[in-house]
DSSP file (Angstrom, degrees, kcal/mol; ACC not computed):
  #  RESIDUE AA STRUCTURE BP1 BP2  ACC     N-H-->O    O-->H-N    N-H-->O    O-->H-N    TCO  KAPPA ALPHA  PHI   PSI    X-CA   Y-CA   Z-CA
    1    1 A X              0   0    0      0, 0.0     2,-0.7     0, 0.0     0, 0.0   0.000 360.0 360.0 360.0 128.0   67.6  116.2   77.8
    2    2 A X        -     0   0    0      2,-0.0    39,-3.6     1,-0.0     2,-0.3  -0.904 360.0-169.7 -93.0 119.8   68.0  113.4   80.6
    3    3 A X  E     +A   40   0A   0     -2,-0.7     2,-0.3    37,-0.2    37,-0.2  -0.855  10.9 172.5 -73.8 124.5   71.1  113.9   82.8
    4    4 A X  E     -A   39   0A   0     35,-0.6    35,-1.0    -2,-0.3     2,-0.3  -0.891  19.5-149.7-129.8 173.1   72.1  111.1   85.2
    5    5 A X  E     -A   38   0A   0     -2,-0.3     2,-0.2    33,-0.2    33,-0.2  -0.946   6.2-148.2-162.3 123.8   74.8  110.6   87.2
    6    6 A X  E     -A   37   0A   0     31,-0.7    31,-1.4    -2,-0.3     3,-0.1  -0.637  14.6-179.6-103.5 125.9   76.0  107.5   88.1
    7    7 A X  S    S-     0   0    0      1,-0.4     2,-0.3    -2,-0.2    23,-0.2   0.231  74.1 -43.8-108.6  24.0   77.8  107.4   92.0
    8    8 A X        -     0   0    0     21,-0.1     2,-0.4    20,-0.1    -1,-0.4  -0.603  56.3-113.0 144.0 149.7   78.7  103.0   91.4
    9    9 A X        -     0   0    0     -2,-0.3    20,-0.8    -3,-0.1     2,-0.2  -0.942  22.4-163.0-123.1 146.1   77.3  100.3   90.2
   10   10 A X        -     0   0    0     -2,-0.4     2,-0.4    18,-0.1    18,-0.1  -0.716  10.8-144.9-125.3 156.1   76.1   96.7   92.0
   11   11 A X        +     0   0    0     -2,-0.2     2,-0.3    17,-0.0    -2,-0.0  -0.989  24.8 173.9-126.6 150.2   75.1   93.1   90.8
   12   12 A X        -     0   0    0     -2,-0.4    -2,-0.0     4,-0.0     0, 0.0  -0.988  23.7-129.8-131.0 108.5   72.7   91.7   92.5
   13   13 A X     >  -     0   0    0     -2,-0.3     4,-2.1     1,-0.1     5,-0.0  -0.271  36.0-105.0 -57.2 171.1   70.7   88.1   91.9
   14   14 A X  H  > S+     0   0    0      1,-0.2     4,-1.7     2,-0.2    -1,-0.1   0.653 120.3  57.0 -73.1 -38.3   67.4   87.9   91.9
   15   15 A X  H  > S+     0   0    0      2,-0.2     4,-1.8     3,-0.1    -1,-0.2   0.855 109.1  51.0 -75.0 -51.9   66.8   86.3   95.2
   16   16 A X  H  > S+     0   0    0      1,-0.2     4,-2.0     2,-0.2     3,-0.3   0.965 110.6  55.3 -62.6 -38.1   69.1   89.8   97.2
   17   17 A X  H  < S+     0   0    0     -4,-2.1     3,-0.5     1,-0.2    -2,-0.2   0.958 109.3  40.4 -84.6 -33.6   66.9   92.1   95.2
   18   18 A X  H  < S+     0   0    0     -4,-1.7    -1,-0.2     1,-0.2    -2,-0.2   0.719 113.2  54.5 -14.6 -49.1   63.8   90.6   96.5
   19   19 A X  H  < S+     0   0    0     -4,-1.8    -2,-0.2    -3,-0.3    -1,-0.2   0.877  83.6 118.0 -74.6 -38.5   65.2   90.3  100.1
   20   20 A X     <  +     0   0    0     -4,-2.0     2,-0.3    -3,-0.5     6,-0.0   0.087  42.7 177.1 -66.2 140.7   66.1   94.0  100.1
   21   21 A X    >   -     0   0    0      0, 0.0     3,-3.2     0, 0.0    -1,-0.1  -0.995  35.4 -62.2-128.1 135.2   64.4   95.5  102.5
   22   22 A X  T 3  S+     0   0    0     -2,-0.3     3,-0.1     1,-0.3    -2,-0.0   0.208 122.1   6.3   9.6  73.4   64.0   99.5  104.2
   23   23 A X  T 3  S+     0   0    0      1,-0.4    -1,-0.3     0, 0.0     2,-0.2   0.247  93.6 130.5 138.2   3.6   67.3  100.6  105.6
   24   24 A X    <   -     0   0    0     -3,-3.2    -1,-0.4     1,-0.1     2,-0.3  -0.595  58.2-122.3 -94.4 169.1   69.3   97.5  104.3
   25   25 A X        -     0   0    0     -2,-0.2     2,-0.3    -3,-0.1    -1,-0.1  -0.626  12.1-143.0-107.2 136.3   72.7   98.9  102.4
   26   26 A X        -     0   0    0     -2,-0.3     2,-0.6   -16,-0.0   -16,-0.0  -0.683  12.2-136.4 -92.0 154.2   73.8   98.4   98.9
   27   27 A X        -     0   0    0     -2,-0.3     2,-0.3     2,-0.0   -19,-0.0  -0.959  22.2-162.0-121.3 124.0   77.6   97.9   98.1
   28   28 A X        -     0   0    0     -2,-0.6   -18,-0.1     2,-0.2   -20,-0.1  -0.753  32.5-112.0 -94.9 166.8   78.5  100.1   94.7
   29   29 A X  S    S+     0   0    0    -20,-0.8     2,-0.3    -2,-0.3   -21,-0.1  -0.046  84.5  65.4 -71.5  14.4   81.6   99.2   93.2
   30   30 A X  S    S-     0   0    0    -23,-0.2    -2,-0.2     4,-0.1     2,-0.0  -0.922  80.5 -79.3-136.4 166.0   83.8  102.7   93.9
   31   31 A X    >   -     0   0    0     -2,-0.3     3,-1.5     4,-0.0    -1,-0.0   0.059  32.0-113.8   1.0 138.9   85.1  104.4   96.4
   32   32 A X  T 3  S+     0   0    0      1,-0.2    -2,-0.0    -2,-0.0    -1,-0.0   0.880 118.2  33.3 -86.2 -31.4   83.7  106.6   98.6
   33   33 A X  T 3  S+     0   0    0     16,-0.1    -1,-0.2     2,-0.0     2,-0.1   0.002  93.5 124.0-107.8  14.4   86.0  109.8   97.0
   34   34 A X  S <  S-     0   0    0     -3,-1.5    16,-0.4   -27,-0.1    -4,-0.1  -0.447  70.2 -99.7 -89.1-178.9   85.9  108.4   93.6
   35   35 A X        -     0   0    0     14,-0.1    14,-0.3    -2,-0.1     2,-0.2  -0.262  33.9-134.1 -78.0 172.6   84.7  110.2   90.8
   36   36 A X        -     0   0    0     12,-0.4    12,-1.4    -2,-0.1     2,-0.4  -0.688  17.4-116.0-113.2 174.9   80.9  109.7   89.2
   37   37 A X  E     -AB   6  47A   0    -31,-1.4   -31,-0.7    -2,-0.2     2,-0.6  -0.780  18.3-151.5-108.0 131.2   79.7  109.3   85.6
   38   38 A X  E     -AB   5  46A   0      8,-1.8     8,-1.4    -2,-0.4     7,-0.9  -0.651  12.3-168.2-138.2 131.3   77.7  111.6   84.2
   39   39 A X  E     -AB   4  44A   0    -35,-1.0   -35,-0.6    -2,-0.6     2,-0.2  -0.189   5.0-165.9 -74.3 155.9   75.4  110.5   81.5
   40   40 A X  E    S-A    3   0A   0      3,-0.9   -37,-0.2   -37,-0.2    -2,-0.0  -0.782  88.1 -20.7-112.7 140.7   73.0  112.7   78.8
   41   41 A X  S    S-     0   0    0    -39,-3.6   -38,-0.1    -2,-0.2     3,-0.1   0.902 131.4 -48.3  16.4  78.2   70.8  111.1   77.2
   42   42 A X  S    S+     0   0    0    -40,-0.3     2,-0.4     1,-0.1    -1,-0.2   0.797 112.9 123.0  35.0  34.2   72.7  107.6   77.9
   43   43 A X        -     0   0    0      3,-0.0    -3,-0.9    23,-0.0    -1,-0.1  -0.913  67.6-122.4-128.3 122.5   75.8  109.2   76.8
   44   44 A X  E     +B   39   0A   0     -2,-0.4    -5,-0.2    -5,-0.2     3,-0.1  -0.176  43.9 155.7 -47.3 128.5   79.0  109.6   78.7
   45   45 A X  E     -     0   0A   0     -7,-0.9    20,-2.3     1,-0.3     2,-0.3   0.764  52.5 -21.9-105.7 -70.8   79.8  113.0   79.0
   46   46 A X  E     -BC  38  64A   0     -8,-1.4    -8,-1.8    18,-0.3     2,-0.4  -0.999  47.6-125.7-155.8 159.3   81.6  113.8   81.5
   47   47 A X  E     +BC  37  63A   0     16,-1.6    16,-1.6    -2,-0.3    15,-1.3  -0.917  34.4 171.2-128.2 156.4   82.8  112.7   85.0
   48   48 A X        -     0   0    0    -12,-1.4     2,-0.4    -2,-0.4   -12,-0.4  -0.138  33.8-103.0-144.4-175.6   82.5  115.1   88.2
   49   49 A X        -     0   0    0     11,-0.3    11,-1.6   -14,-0.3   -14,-0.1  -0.977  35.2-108.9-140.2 135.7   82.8  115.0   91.6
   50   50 A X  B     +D   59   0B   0     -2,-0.4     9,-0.2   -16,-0.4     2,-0.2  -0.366  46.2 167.4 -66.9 162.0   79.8  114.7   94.3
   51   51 A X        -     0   0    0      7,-1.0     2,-0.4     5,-0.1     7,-0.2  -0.735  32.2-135.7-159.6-170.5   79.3  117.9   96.2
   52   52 A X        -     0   0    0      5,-0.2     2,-0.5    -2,-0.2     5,-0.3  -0.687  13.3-171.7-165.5 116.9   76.4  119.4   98.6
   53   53 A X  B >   -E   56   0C   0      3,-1.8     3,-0.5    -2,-0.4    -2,-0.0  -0.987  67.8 -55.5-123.8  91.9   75.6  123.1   97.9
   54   54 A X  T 3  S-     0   0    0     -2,-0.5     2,-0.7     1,-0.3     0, 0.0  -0.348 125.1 -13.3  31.1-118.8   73.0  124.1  101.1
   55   55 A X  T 3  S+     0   0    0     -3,-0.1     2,-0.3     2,-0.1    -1,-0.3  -0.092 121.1  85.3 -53.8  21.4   70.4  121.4  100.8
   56   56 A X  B <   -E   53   0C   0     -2,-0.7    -3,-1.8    -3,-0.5     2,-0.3  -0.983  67.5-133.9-156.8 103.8   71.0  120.0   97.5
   57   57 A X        -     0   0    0     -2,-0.3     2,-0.3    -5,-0.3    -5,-0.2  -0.517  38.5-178.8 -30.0 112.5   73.6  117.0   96.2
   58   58 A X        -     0   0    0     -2,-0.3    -7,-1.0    -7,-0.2     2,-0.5  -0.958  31.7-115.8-139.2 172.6   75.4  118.2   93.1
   59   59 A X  B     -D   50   0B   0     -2,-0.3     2,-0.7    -9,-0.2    -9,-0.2  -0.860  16.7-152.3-107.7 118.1   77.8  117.2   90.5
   60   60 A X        -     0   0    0    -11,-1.6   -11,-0.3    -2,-0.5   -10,-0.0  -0.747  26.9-133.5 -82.0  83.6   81.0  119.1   90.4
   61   61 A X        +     0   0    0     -2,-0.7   -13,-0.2     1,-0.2     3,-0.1  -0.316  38.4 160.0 -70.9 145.8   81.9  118.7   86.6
   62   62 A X        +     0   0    0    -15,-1.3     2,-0.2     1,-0.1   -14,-0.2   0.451  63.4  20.6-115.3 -27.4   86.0  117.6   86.0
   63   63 A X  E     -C   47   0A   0    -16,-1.6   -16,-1.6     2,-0.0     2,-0.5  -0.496  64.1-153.0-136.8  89.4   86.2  116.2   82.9
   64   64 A X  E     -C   46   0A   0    -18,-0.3   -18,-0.3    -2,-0.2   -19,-0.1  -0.491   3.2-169.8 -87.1 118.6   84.1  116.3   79.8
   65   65 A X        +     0   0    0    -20,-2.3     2,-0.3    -2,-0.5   -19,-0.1  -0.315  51.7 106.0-101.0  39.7   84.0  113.5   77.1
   66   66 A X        -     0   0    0     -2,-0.0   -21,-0.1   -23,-0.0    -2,-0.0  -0.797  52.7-153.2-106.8 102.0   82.1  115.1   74.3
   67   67 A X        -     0   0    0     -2,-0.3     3,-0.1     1,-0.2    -2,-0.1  -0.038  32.1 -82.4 -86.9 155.2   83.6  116.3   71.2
   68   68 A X        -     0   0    0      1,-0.1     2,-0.3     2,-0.1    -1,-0.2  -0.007  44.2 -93.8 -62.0 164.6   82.4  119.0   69.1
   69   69 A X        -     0   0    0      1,-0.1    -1,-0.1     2,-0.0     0, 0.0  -0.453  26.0-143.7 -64.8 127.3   79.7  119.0   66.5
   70   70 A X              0   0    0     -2,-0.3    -1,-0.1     1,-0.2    -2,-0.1   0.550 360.0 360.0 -76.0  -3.1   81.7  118.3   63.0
   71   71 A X              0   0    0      0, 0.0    -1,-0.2     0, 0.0    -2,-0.0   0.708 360.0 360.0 -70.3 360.0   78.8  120.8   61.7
């Protein structure tokens, strides 16, 4: 299974994603303290909160948006 986890999303033309260059900054669309998405296999799961555990960025889960198996 691929998990991603989404912190914002940007639009960009064709012409900015060309110009980007080494060190220049992307604008997401949230908050610095908002929540993220997290995806499996391109399905919303659940949404989390960012965290740092010794070296390591992780995703704090808070809410889950899967429903059980009807099997």
């Amino acid at each position: 299974m691929t998990v991603s986890v989404v912190l914002g999303k940007a639009s960009l033309t064709l012409a900015e994603l060309e110009g980007l260059e080494p060190g220049d900054l992307v604008r997401l669309d949230r908050a610095p303290d908002a929540t993220v998405d997290l995806f499996v296999n391109g399905v919303h799961a659940a949404e989390g909160d960012v965290i740092v555990i010794d070296d390591h960025v992780a995703a704090r889960i808070g809410q889950l948006h899967l429903e059980p198996n009807d099997e």
